[in-house]
C-alpha positions as CSV (number, residue, x, y, z in Angstrom):
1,X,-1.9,43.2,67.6
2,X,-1.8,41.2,65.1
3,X,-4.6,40.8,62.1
4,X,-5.9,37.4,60.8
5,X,-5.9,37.1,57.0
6,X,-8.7,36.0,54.6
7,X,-8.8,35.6,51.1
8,X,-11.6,36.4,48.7
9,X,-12.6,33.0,46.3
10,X,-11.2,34.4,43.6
11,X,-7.9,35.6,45.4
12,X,-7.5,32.1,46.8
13,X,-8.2,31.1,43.6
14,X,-5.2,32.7,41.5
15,X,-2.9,32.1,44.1
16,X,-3.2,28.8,43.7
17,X,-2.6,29.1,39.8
18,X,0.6,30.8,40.6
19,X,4.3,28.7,40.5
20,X,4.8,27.8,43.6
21,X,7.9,30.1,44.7
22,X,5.8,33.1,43.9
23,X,2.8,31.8,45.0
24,X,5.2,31.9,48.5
25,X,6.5,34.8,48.3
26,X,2.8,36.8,48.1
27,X,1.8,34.2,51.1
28,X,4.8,35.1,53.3
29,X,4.0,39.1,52.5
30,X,0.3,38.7,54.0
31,X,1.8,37.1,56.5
32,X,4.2,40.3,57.5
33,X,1.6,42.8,56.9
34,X,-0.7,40.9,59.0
35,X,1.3,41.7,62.1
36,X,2.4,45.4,61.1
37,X,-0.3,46.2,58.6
38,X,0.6,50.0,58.3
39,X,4.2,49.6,57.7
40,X,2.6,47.7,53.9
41,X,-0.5,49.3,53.1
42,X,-1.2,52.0,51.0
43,X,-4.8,54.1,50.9
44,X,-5.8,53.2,47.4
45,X,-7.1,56.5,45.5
46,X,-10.4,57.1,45.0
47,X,-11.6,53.5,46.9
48,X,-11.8,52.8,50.7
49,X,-9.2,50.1,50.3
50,X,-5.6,49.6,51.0
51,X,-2.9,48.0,48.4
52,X,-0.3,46.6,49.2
53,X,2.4,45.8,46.7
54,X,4.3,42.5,46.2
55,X,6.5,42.5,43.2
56,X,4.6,42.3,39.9
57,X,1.2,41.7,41.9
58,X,-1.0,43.7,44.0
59,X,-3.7,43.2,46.4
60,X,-6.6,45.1,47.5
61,X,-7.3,44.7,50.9
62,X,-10.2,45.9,53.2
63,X,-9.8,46.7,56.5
64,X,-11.5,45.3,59.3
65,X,-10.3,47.2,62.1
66,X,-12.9,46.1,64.8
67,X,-12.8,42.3,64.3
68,X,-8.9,43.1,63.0
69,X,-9.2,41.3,60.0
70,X,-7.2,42.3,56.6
71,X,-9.9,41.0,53.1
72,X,-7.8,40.5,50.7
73,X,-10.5,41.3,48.0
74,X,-8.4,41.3,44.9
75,X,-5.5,39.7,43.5
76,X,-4.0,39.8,40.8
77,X,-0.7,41.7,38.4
78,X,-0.3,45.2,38.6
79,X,-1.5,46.2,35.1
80,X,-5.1,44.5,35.5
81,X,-5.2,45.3,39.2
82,X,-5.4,49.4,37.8
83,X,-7.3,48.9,35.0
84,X,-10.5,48.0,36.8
């Protein structure tokens, strides 16, 4: 079954930001997850989220698994995304 994907402000936000091919690229990943999540998503250590790599970026995603619905919570490059 497929999940439906929604971005956090923020997320949304820096996508936006991005150049355009890029910005396509992450958008065509959600969209590939979102139909196999567990062939993408990795348990993040030590938090009860997922990550799912895309390039030079990473997302943090939460789970819905009742109303099957992937948050993408965080956005951003890799080396900002693991100093937090």
């Amino acid at each position: 079954m497929d999940y439906m994907v929604k971005l956090h402000p923020k997320a949304a936000a820096l996508l936006r930001r991005l150049p355009e091919p890029l910005a396509e690229r992450i958008r065509q990943k959600l969209l590939d997850t979102a139909s196999n999540p567990f062939q993408y998503l990795e348990h993040f250590a030590g938090q009860d989220v997922y990550k799912l790599r895309i390039g030079d970026y990473r997302a943090l995603i939460d789970v819905d698994f009742e109303r099957n619905i992937l948050w993408v919570r965080v956005l951003d490059k890799r080396g900002r995304i693991y100093k937090r």
